[in-house]
Each structure stands twice: as C-alpha cells, then as structure tokens.
PyMOL Python script that loads the backbone (N, CA, C, O; Angstrom):
from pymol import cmd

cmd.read_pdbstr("""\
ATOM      1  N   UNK A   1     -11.619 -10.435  14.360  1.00  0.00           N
ATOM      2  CA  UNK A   1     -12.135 -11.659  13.790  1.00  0.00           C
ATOM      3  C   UNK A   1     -11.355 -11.983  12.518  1.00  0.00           C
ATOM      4  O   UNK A   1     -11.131 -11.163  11.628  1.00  0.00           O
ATOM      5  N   UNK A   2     -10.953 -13.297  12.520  1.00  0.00           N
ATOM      6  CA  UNK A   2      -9.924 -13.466  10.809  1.00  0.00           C
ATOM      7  C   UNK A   2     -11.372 -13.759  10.165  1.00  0.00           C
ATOM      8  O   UNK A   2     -12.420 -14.143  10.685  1.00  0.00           O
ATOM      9  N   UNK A   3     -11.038 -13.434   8.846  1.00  0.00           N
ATOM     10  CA  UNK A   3     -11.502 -13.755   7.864  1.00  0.00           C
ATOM     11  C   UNK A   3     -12.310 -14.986   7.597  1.00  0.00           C
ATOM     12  O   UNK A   3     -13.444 -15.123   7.139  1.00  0.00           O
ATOM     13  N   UNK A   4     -11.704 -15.567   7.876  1.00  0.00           N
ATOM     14  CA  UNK A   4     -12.191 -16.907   7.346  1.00  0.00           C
ATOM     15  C   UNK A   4     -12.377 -17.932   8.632  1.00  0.00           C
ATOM     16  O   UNK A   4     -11.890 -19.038   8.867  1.00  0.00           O
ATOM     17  N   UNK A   5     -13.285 -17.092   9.355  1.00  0.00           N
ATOM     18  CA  UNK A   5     -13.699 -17.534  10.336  1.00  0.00           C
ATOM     19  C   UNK A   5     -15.151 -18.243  10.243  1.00  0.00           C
ATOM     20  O   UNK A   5     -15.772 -19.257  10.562  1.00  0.00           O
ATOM     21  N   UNK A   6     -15.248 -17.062   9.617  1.00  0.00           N
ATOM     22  CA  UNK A   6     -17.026 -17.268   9.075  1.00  0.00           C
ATOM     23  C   UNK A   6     -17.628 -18.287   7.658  1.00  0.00           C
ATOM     24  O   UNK A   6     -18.752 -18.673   7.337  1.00  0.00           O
ATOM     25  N   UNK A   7     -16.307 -18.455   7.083  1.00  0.00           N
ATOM     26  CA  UNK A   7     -16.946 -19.176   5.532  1.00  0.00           C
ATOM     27  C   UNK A   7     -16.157 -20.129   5.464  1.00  0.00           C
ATOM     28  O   UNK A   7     -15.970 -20.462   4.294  1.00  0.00           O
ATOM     29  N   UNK A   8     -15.192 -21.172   6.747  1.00  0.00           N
ATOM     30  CA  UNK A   8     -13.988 -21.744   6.478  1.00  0.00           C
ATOM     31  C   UNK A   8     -14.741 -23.070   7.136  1.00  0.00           C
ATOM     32  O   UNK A   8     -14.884 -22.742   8.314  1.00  0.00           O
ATOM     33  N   UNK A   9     -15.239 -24.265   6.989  1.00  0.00           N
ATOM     34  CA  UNK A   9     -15.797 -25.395   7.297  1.00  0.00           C
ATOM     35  C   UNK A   9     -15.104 -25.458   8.003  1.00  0.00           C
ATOM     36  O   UNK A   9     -15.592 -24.984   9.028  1.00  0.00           O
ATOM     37  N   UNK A  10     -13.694 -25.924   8.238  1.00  0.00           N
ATOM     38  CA  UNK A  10     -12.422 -26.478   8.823  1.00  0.00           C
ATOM     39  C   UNK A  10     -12.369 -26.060  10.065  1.00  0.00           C
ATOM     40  O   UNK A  10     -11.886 -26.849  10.878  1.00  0.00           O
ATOM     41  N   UNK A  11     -12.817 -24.793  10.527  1.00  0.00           N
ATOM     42  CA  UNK A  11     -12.231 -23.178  10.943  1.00  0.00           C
ATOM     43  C   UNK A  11     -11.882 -23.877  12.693  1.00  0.00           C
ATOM     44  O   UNK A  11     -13.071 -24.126  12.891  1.00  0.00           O
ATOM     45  N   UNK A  12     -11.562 -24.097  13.312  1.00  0.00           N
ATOM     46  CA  UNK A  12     -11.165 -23.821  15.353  1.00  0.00           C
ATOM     47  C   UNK A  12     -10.917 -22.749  15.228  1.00  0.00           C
ATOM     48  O   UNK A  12     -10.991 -21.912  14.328  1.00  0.00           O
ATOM     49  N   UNK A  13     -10.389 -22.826  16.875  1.00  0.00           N
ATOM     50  CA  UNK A  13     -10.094 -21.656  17.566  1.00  0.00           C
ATOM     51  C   UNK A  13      -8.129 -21.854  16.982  1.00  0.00           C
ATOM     52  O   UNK A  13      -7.725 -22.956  16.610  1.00  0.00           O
ATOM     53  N   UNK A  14      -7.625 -21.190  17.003  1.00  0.00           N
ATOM     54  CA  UNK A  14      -6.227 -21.187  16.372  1.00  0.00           C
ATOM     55  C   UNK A  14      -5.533 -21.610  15.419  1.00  0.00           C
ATOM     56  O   UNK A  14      -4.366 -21.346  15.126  1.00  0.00           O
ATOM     57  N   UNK A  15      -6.494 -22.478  14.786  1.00  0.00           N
ATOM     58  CA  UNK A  15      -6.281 -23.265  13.070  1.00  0.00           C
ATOM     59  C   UNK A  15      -5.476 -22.403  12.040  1.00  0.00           C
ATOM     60  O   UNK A  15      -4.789 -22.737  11.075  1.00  0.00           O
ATOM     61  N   UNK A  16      -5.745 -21.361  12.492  1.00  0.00           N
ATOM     62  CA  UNK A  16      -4.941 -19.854  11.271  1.00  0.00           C
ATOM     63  C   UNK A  16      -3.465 -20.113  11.271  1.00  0.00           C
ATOM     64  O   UNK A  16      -2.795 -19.966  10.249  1.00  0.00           O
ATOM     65  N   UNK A  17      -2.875 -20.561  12.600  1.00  0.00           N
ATOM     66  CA  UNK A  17      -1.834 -20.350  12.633  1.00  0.00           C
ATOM     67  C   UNK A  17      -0.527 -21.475  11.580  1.00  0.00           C
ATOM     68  O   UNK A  17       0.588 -21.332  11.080  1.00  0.00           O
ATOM     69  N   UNK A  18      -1.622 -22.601  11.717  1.00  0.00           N
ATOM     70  CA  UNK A  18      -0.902 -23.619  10.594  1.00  0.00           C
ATOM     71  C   UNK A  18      -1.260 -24.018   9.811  1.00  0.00           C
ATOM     72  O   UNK A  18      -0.659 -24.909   9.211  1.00  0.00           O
ATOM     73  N   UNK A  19      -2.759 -23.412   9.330  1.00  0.00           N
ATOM     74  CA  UNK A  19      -3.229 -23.137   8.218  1.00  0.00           C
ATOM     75  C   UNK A  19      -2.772 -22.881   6.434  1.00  0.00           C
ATOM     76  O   UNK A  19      -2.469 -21.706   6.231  1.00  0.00           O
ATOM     77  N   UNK A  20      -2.702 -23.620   5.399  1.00  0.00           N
ATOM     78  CA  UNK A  20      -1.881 -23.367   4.192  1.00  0.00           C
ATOM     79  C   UNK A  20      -2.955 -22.181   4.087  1.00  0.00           C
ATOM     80  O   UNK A  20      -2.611 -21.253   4.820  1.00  0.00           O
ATOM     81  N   UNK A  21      -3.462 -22.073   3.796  1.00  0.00           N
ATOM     82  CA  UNK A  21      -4.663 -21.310   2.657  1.00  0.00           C
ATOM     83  C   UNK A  21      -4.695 -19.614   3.436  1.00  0.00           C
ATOM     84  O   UNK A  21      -5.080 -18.621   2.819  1.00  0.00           O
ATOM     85  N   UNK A  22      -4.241 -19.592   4.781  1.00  0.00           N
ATOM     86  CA  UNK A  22      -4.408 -18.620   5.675  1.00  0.00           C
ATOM     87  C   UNK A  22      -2.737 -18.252   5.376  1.00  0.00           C
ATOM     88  O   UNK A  22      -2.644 -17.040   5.179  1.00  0.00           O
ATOM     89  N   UNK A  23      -1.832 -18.718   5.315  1.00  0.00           N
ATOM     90  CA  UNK A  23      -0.533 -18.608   4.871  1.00  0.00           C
ATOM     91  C   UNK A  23      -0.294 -17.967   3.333  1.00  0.00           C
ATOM     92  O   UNK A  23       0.540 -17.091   3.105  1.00  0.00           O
ATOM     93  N   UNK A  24      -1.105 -18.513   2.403  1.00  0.00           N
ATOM     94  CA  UNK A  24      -1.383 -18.403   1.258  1.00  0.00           C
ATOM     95  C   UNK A  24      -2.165 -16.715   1.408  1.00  0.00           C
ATOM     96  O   UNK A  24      -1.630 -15.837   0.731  1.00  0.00           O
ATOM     97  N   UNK A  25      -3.190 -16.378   2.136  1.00  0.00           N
ATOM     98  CA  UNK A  25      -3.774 -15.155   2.309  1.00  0.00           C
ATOM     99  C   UNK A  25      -2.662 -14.011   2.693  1.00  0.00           C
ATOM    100  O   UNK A  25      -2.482 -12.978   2.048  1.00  0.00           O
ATOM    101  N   UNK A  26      -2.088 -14.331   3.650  1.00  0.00           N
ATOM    102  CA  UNK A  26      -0.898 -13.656   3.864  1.00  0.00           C
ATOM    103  C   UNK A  26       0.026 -13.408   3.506  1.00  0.00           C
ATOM    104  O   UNK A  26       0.578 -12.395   3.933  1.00  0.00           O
ATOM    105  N   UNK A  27       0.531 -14.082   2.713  1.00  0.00           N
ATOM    106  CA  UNK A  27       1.691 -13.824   1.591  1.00  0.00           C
ATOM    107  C   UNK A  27       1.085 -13.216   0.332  1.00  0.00           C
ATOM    108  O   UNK A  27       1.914 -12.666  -0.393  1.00  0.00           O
ATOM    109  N   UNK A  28      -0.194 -13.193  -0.092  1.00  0.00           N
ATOM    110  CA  UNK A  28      -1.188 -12.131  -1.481  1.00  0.00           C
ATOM    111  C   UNK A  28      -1.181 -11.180  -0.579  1.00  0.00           C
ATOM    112  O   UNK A  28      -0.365 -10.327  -0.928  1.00  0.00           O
ATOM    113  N   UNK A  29      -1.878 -10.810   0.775  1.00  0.00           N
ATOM    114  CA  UNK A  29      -1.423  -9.803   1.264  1.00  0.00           C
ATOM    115  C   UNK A  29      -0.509  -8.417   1.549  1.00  0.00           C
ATOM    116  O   UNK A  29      -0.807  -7.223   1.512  1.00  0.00           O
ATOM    117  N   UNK A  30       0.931  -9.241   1.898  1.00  0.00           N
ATOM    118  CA  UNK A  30       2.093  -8.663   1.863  1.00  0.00           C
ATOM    119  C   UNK A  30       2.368  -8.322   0.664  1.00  0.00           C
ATOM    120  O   UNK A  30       2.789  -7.174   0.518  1.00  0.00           O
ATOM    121  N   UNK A  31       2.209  -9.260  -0.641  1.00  0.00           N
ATOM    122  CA  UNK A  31       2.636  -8.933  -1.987  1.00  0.00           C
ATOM    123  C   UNK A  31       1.855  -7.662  -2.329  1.00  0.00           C
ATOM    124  O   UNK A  31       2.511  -6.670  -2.646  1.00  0.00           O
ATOM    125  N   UNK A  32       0.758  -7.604  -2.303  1.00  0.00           N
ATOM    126  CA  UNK A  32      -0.091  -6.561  -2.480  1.00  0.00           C
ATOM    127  C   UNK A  32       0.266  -5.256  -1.784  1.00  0.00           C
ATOM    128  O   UNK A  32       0.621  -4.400  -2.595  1.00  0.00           O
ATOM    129  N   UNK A  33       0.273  -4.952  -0.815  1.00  0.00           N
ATOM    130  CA  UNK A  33       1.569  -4.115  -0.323  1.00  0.00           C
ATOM    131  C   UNK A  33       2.671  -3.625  -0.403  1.00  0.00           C
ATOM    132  O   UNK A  33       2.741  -2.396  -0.404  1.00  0.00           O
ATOM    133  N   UNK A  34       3.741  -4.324  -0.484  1.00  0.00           N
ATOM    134  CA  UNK A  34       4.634  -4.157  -0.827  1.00  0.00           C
ATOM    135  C   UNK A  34       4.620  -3.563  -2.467  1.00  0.00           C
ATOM    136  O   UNK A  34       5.413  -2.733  -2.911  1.00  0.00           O
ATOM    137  N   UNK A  35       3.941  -3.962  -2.926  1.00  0.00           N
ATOM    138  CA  UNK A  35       3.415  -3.306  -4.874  1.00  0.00           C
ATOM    139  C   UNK A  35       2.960  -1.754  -4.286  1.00  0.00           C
ATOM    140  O   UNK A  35       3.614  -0.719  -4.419  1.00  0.00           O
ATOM    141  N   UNK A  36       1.918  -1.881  -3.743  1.00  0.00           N
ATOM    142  CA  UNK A  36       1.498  -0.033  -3.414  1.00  0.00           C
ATOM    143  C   UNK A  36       2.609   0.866  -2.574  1.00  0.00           C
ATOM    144  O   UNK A  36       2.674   2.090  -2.456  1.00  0.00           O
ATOM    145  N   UNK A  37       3.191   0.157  -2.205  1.00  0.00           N
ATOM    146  CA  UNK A  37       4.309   0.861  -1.301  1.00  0.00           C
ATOM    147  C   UNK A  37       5.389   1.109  -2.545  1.00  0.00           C
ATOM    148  O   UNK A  37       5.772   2.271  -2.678  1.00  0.00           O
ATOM    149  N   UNK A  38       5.725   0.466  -3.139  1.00  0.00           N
ATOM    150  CA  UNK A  38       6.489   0.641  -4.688  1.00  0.00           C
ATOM    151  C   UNK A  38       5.931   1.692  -5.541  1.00  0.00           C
ATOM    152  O   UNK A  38       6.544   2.578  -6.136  1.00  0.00           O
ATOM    153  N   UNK A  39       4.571   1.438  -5.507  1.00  0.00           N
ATOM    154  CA  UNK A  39       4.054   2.182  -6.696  1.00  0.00           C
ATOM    155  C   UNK A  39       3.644   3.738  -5.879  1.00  0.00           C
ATOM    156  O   UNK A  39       3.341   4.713  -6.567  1.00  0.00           O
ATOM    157  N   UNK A  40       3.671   3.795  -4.779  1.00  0.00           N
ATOM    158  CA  UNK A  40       3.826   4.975  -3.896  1.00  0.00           C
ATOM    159  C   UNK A  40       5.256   5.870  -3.945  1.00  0.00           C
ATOM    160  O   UNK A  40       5.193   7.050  -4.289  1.00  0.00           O
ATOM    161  N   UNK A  41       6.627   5.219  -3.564  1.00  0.00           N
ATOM    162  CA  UNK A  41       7.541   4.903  -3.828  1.00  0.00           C
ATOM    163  C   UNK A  41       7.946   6.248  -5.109  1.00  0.00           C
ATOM    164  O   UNK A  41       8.340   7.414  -5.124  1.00  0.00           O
ATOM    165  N   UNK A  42       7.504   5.067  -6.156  1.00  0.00           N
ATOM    166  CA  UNK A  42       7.831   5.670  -7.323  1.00  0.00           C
ATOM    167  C   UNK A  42       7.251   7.221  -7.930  1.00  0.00           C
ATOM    168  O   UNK A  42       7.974   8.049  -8.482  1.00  0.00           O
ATOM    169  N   UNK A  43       5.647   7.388  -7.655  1.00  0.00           N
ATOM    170  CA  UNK A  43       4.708   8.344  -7.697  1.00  0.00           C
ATOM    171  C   UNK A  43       5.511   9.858  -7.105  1.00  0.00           C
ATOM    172  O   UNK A  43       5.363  10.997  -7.546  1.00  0.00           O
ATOM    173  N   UNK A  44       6.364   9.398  -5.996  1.00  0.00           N
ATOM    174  CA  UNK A  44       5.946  10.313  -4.949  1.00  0.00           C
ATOM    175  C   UNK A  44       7.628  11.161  -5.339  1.00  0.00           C
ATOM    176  O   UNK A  44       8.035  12.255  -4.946  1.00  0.00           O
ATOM    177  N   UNK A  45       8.466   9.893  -6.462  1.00  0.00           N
ATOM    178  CA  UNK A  45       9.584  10.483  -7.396  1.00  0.00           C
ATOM    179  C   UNK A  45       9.343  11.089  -8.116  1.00  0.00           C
ATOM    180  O   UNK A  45       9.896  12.129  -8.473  1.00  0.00           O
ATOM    181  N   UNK A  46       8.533  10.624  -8.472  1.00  0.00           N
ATOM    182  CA  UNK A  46       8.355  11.392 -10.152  1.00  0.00           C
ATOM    183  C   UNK A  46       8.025  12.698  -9.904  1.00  0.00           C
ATOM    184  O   UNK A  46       8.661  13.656 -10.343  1.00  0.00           O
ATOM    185  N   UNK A  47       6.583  12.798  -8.881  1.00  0.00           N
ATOM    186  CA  UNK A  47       6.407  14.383  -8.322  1.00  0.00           C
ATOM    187  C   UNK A  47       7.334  14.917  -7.767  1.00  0.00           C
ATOM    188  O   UNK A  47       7.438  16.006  -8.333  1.00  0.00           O
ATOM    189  N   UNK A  48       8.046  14.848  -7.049  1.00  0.00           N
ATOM    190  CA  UNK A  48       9.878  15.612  -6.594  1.00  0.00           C
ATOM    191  C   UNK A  48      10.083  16.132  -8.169  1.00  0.00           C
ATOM    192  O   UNK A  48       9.750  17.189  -8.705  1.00  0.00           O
ATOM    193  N   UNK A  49      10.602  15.237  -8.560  1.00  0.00           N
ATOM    194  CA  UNK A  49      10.964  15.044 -10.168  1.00  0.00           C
ATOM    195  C   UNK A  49      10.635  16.861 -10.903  1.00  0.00           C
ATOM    196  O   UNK A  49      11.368  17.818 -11.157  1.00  0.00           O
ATOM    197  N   UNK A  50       9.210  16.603 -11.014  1.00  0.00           N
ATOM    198  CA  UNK A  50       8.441  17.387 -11.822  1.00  0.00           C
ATOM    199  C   UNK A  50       8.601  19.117 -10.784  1.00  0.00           C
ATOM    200  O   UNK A  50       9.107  20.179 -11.145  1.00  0.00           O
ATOM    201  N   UNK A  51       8.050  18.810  -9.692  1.00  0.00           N
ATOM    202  CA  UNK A  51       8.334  19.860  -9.056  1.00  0.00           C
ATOM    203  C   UNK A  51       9.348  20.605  -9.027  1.00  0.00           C
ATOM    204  O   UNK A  51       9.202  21.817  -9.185  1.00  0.00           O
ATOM    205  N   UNK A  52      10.640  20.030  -8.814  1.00  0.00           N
ATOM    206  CA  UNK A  52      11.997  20.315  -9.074  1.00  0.00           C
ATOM    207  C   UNK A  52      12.271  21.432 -10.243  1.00  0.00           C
ATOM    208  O   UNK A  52      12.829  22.528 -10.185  1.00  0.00           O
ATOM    209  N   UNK A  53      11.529  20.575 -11.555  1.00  0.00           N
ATOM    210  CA  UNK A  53      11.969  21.158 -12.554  1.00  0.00           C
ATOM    211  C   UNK A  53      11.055  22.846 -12.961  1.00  0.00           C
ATOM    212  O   UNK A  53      11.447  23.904 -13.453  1.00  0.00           O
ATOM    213  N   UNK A  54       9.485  22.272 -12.359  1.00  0.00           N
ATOM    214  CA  UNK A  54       8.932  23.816 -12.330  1.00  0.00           C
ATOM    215  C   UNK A  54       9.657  24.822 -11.251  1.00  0.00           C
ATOM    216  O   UNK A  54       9.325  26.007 -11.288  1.00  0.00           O
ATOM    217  N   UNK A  55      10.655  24.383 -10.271  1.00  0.00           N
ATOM    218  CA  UNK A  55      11.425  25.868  -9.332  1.00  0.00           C
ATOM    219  C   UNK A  55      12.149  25.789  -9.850  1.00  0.00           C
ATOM    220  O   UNK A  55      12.703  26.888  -9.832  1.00  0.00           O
ATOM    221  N   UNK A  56      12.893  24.857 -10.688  1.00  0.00           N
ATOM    222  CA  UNK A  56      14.264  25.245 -11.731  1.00  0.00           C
ATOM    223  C   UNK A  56      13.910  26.343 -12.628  1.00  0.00           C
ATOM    224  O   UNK A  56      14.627  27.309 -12.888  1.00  0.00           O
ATOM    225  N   UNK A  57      12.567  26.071 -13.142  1.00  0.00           N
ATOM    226  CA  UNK A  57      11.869  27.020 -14.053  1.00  0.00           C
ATOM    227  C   UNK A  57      11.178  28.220 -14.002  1.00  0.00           C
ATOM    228  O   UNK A  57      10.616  28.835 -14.908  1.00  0.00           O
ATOM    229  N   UNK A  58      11.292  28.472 -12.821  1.00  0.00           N
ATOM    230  CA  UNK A  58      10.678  29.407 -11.947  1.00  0.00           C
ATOM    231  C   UNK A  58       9.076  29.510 -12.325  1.00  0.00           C
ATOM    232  O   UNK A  58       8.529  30.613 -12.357  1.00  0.00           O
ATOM    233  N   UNK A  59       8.623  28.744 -12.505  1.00  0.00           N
ATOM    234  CA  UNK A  59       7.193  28.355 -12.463  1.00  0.00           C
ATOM    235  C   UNK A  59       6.050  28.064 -11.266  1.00  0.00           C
ATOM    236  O   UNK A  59       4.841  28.074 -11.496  1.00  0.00           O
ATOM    237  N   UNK A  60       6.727  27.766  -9.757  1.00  0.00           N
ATOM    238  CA  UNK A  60       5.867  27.469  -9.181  1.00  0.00           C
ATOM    239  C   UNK A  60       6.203  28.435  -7.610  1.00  0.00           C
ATOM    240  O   UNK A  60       7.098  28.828  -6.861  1.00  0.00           O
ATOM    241  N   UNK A  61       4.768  28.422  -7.838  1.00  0.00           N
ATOM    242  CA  UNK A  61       4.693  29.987  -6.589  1.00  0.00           C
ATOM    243  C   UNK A  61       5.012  29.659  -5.032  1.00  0.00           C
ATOM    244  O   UNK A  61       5.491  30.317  -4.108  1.00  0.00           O
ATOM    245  N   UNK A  62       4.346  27.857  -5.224  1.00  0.00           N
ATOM    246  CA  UNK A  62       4.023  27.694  -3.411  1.00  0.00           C
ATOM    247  C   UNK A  62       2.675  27.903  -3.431  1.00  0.00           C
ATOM    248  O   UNK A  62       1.893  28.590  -4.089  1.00  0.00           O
ATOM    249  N   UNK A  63       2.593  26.825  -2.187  1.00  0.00           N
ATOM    250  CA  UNK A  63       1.046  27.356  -2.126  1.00  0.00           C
ATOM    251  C   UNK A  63       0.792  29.031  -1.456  1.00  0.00           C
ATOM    252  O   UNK A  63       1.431  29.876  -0.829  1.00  0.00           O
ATOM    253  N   UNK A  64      -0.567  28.846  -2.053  1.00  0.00           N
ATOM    254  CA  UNK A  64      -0.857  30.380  -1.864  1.00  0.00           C
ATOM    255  C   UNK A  64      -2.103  30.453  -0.601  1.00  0.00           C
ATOM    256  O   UNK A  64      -3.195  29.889  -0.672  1.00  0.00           O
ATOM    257  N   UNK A  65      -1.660  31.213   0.425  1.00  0.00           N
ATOM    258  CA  UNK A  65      -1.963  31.121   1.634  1.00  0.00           C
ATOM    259  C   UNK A  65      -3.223  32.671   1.843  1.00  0.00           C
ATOM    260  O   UNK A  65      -2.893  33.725   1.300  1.00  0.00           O
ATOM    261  N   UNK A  66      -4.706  32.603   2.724  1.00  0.00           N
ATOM    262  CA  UNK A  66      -5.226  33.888   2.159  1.00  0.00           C
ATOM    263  C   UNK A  66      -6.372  33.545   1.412  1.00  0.00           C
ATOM    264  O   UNK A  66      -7.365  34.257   1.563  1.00  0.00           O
ATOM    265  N   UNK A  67      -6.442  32.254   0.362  1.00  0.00           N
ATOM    266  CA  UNK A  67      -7.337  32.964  -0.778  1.00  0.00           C
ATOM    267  C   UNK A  67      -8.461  31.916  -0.025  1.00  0.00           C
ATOM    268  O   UNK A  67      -9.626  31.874  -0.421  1.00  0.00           O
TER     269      UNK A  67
END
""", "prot")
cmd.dss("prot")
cmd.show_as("cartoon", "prot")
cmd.util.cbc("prot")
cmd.orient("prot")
C-alpha cells in the first residue's frame, strides 16, 4: 500500500506514478539514505581505523571464544 493512499484526497489507482509530491517523497527518501549509507560508510572507517591501531599496539586479543 503507498503511503499516501490513505490521507491523499487526490489519491486513484496509479496517480503515484506522476504525482509531484510522491516524486518529492522519493527523492527525501533516497536523500535520507544515501546520508546513512555515508554515515555508515564513514563509522565503519573509523572502526578499521581504531582497530588497526590497537593490533599495531598489540592491544587487542580477538574475540574471546568459551566464556
């Protein structure tokens, strides 16, 4: 069911497709995404990053398997 099926006066059966405001939803969408996928992205560097430097440092054991 889209969204704005239910609260859209306007709404038919296939209206979404040439819809501004449903176009407009979809492009905040993607933007919004594409940001967490970045900010995932980046997160998932920085931890490499950090990790890296604790086995450079001989600081980190691995997980510990057992307990």
């Amino acid at each position: 069911m889209l969204p704005c099926q239910m609260n859209c006066p306007h709404y038919c059966e296939g209206c979404h497709k040439t819809c501004a405001a449903w176009r407009a939803l979809q492009q905040r969408q993607h933007e919004d995404q594409q940001r967490r996928k970045e900010y995932l992205r980046r997160a998932n560097e920085s931890f490499r990053q950090v990790l890296y430097s604790y086995r450079q440092a001989g600081g980190y054991i691995g997980s510990q398997t057992g307990h």
